[in-house]
Structures are given as structure tokens and as C-alpha cells.
PAZAPA-4460 file (N, C-alpha, C; in steps of 0.05 Angstrom, whole numbers, plus 32768, in hexadecimal, padded with zeros to 4 digits):
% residues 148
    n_x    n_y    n_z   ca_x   ca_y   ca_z    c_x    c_y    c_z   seq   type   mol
   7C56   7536   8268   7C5A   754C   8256   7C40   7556   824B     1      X     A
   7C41   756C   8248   7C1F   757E   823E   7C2F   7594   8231     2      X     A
   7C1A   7599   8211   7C21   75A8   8200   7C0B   75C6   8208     3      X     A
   7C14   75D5   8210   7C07   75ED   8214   7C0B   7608   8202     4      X     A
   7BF4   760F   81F7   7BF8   761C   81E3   7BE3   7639   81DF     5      X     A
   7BF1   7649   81E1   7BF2   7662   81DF   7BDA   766B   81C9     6      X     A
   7BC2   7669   81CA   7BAF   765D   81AD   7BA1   7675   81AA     7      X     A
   7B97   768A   81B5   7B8C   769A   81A0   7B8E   76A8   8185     8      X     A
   7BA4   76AB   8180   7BB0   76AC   8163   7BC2   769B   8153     9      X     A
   7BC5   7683   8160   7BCF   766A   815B   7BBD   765E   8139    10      X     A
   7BD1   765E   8127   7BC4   7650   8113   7BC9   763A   8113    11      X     A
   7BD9   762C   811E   7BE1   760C   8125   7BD1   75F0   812C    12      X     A
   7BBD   7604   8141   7BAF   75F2   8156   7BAC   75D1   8149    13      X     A
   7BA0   75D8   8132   7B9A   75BD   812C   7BAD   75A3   8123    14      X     A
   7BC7   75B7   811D   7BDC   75A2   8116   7BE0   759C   812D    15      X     A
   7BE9   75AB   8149   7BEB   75A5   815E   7BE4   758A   816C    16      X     A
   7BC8   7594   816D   7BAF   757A   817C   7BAF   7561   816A    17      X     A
   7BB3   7562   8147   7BBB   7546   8136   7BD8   753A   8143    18      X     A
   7BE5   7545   8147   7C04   7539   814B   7C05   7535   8166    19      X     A
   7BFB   753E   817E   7BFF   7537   8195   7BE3   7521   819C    20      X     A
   7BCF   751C   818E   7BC2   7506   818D   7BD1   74ED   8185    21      X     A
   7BE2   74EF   8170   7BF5   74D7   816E   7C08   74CB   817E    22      X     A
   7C10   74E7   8191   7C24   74E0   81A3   7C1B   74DA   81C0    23      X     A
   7BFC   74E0   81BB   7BF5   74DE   81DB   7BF7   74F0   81EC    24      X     A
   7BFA   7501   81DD   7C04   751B   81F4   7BF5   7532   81F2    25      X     A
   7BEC   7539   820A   7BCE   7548   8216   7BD9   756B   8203    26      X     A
   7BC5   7578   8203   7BCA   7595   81F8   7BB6   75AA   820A    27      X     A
   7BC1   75BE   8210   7BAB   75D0   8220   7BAF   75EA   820E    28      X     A
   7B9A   75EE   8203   7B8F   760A   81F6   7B90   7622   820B    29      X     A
   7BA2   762E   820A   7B95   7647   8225   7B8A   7667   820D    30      X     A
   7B6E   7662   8212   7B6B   7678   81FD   7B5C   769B   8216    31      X     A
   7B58   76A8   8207   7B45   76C2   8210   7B29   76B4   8213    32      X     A
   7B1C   76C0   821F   7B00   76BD   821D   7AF7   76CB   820A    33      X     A
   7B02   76D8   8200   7AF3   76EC   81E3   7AF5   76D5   81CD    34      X     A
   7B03   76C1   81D7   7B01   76A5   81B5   7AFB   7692   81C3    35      X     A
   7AE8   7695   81D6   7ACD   767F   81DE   7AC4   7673   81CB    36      X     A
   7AC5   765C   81CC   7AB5   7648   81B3   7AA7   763A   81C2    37      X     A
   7A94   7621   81BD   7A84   760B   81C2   7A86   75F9   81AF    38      X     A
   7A9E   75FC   81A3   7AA9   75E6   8194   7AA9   75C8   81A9    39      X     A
   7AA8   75AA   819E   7AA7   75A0   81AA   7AD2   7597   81B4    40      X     A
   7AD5   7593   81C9   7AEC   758D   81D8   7AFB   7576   81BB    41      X     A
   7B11   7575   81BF   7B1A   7562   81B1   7B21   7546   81C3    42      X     A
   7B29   752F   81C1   7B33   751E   81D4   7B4C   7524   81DD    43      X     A
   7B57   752E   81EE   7B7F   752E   81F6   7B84   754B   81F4    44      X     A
   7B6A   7563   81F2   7B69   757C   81ED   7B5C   758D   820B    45      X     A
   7B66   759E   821A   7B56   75AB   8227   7B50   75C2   8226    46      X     A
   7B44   75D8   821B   7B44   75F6   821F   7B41   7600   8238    47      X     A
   7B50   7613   823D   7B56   762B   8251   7B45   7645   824C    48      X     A
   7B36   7652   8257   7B36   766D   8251   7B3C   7676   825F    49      X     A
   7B46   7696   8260   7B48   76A6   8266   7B43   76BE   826C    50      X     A
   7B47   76D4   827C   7B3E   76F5   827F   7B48   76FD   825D    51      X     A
   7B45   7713   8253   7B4C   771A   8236   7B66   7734   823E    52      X     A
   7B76   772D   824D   7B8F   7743   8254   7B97   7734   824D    53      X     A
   7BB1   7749   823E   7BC8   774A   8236   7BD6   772A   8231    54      X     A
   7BD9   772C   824A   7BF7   7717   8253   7BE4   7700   8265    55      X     A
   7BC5   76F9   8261   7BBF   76F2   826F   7BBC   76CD   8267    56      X     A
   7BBD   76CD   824E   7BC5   76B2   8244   7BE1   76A2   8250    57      X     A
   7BF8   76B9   824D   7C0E   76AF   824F   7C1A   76AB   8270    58      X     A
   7C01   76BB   8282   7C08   76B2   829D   7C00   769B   82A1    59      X     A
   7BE9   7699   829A   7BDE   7679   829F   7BF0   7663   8292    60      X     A
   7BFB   7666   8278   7C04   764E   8272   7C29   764C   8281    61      X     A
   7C2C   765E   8297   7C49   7665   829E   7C3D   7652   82B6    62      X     A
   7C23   7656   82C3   7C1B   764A   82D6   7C1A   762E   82DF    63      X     A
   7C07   7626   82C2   7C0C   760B   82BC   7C26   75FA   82AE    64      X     A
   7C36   7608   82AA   7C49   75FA   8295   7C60   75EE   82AA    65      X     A
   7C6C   75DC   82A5   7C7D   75D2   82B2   7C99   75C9   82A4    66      X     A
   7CB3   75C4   82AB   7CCD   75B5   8297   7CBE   75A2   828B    67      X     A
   7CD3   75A3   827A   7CC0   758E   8264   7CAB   758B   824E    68      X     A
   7C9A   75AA   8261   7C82   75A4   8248   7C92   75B4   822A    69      X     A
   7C74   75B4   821E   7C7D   75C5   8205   7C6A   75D4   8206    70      X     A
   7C75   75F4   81F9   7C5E   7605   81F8   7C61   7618   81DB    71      X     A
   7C53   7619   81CC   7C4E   7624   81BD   7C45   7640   81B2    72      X     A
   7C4F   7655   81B1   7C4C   766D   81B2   7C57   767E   819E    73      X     A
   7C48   7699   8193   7C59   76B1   8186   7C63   76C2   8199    74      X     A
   7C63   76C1   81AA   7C68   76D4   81C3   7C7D   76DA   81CF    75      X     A
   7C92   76E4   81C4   7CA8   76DD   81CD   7CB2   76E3   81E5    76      X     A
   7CA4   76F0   81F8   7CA2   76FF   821B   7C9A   76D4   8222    77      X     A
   7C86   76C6   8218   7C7D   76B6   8224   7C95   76A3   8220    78      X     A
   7CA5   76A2   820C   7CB7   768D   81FD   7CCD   768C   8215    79      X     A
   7CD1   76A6   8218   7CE8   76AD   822E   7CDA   769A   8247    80      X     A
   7CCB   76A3   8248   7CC0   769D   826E   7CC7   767A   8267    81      X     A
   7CB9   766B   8256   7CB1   7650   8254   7CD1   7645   8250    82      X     A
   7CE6   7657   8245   7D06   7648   8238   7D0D   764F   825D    83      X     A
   7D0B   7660   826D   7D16   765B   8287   7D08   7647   829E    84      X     A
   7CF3   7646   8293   7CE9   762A   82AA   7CEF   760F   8299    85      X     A
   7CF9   7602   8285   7D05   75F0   827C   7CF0   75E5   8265    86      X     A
   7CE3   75F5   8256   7CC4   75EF   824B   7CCF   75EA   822A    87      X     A
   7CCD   75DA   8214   7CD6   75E0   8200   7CC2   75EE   81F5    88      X     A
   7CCC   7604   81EB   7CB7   761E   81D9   7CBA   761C   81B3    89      X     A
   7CA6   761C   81AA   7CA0   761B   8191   7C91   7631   8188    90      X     A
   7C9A   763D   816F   7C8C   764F   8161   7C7F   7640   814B    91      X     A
   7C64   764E   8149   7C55   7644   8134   7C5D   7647   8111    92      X     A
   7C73   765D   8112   7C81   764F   80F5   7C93   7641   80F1    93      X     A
   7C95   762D   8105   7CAB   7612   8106   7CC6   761A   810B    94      X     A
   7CCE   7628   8126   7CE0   762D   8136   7CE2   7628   814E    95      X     A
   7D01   7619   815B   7CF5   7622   8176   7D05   7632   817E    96      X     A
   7CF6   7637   819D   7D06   765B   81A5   7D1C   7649   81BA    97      X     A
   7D3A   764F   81B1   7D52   764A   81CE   7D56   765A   81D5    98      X     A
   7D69   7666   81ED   7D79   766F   81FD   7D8A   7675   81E5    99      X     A
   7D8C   7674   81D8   7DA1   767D   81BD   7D91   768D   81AD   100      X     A
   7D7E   768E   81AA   7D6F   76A3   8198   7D5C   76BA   81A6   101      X     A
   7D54   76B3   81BA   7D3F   76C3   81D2   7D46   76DD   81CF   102      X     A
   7D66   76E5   81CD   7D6B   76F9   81DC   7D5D   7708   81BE   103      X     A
   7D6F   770D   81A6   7D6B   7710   8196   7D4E   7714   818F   104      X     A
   7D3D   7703   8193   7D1A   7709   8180   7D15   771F   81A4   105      X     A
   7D1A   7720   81B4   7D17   772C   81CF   7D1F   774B   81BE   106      X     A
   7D38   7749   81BE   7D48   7765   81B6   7D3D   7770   819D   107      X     A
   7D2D   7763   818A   7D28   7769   8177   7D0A   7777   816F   108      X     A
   7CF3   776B   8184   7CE8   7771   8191   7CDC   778C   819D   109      X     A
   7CF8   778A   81AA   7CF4   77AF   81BC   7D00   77BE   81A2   110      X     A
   7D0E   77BC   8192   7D19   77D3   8184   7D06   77D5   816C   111      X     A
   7CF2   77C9   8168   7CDD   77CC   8159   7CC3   77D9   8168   112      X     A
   7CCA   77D3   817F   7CA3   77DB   8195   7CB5   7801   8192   113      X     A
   7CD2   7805   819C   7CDA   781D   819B   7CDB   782E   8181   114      X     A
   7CD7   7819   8169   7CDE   782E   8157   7CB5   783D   814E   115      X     A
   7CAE   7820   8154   7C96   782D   814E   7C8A   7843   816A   116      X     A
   7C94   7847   817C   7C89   7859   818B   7C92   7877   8186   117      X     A
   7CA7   786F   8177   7CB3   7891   816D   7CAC   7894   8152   118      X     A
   7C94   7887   8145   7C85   7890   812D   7C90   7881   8115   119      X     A
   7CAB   7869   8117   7CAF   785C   8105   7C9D   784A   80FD   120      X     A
   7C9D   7844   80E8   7C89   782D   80DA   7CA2   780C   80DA   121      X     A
   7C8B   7800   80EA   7CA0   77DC   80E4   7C95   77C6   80CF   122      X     A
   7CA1   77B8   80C6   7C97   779D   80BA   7C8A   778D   80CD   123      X     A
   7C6D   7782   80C7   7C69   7772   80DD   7C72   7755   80CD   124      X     A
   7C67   7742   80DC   7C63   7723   80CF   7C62   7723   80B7   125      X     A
   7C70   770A   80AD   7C6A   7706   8095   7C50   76F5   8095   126      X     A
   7C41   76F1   8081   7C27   76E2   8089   7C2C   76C1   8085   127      X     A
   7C1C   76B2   809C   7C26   7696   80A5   7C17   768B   808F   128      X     A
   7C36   7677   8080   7C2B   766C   8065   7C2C   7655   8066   129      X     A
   7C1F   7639   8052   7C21   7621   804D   7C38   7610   805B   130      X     A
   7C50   761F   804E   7C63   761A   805A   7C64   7612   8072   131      X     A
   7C67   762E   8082   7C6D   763D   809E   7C5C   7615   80A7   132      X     A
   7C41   761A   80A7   7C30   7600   80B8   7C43   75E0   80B7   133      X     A
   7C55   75DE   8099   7C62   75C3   8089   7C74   75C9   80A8   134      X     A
   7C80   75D9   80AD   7C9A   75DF   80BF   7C99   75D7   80CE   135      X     A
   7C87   75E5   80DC   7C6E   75DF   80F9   7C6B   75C4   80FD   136      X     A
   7C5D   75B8   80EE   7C5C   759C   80EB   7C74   7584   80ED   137      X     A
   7C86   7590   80DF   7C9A   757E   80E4   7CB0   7588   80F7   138      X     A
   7CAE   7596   8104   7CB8   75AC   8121   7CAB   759B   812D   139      X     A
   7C8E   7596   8139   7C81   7593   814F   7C87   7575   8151   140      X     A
   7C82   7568   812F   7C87   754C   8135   7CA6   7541   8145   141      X     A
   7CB8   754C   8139   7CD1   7542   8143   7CDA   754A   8162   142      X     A
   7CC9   755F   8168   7CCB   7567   8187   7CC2   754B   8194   143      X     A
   7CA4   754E   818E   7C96   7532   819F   7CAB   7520   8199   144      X     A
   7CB8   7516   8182   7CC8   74F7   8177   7CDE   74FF   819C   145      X     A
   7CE5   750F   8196   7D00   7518   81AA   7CF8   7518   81CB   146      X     A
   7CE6   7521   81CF   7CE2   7521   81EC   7CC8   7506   81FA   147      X     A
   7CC1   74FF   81EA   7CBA   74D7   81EF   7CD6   74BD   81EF   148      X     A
***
């Protein structure tokens, strides 16, 4: 199992790479090359980069991902792809995405990308709080408890 994670706007990362250090379980960063660092590698951590298109994070980690893993994402186009190849998907405010909710943040989605193309104004995000990370944390932990 490998935790692959959707990281350029990921505020998680680090809870991530703490909690799957405990469990032993490897994590791959797939970022843009526009968030090139020379940070040093973590141990059980690999970064990915990438071209800086669109969808170009989420092909790679569709590429690499396999049943089983977990992948971590806001993306809900990527959540879909990863819930039909058998991948468990996590959102970074301590949710995960099923086959019971997909359709819905999917549908909800387009009727927001539509309203704003006909000049409506939408709510975006609420901004990711203290909380949201407490969630995350004990979301990610009990995934790993569950699939070891």
C-alpha cells in the first residue's frame, strides 16, 4: 500500500508523512514543477514532479495508484477516478469520498462551474481550519488502523 497525494495545495502534507512514518507506509508527493523545492527528502517520502497542466498531477497519480492504496485529494474529478480503481480517497478536511457521495460533490460541482459561467457569483471554500487538520488526523489515522 502507498499513500499518494495530490500535494500542491495540500495543507496536510505533514500530518500525512508523521502518521504514515508510524505505520510504515511509503507516501508519494506528486507536485507541479512550479513548487520545486530542494527541501531535503523525508525518510518513507518520495516527490513526483510534474508538467504544470491542469490535470497533470492527477494523471500521474491515476498512473501510479493501484487497489488498495490511499490517495488524498481536493479534486473531486481525481476522487472519482481513484473510488473506481478500488483506491481509498481522503479529503484533506477529514472526509472520505464513497460511491455514495461522489455523485453529489460531482453534481454539485458542475452546477456551480455553470452558474458561474452565466455571471453568477459562488461561495468558494470555507478556509481550512485547526479543526478541519484535528479531522484529517484522526481520518487518516483510523484509515491506516483499518487497512494494516
Amino acid at each position: 500500500m502507498n499513500v499518494y497525494v495530490d500535494a500542491d495545495a495540500c495543507p496536510v502534507k505533514k500530518t500525512i508523512t508523521s502518521v504514515a512514518r508510524e505505520f510504515n507506509v511509503p507516501v508519494i508527493l506528486v507536485k507541479s514543477f512550479s513548487h520545486f523545492s530542494h527541501d531535503n527528502e523525508q525518510p518513507g517520502v518520495e516527490t513526483i514532479y510534474v508538467d504544470t497542466g491542469a490535470e497533470a498531477a492527477d494523471y500521474r497519480i491515476m498512473k501510479l495508484a493501484n487497489q488498495g492504496d490511499i490517495i488524498v485529494t481536493q479534486d473531486y474529478g481525481l476522487a472519482s477516478l481513484g473510488l473506481s480503481k478500488g483506491c481509498t480517497v481522503l479529503h484533506h478536511k477529514g472526509f472520505t469520498y464513497t460511491n455514495q457521495n461522489i455523485d453529489h460533490l460531482l453534481q454539485t460541482r458542475h452546477m456551480n462551474a455553470m452558474a458561474r459561467k452565466s455571471g453568477k457569483r459562488t461561495k468558494g471554500p470555507k478556509a481550512f481550519s485547526h479543526e478541519d487538520e484535528l479531522k484529517f488526523h484522526d481520518l487518516f489515522r483510523k484509515t491506516l488502523e483499518e487497512t494494516r
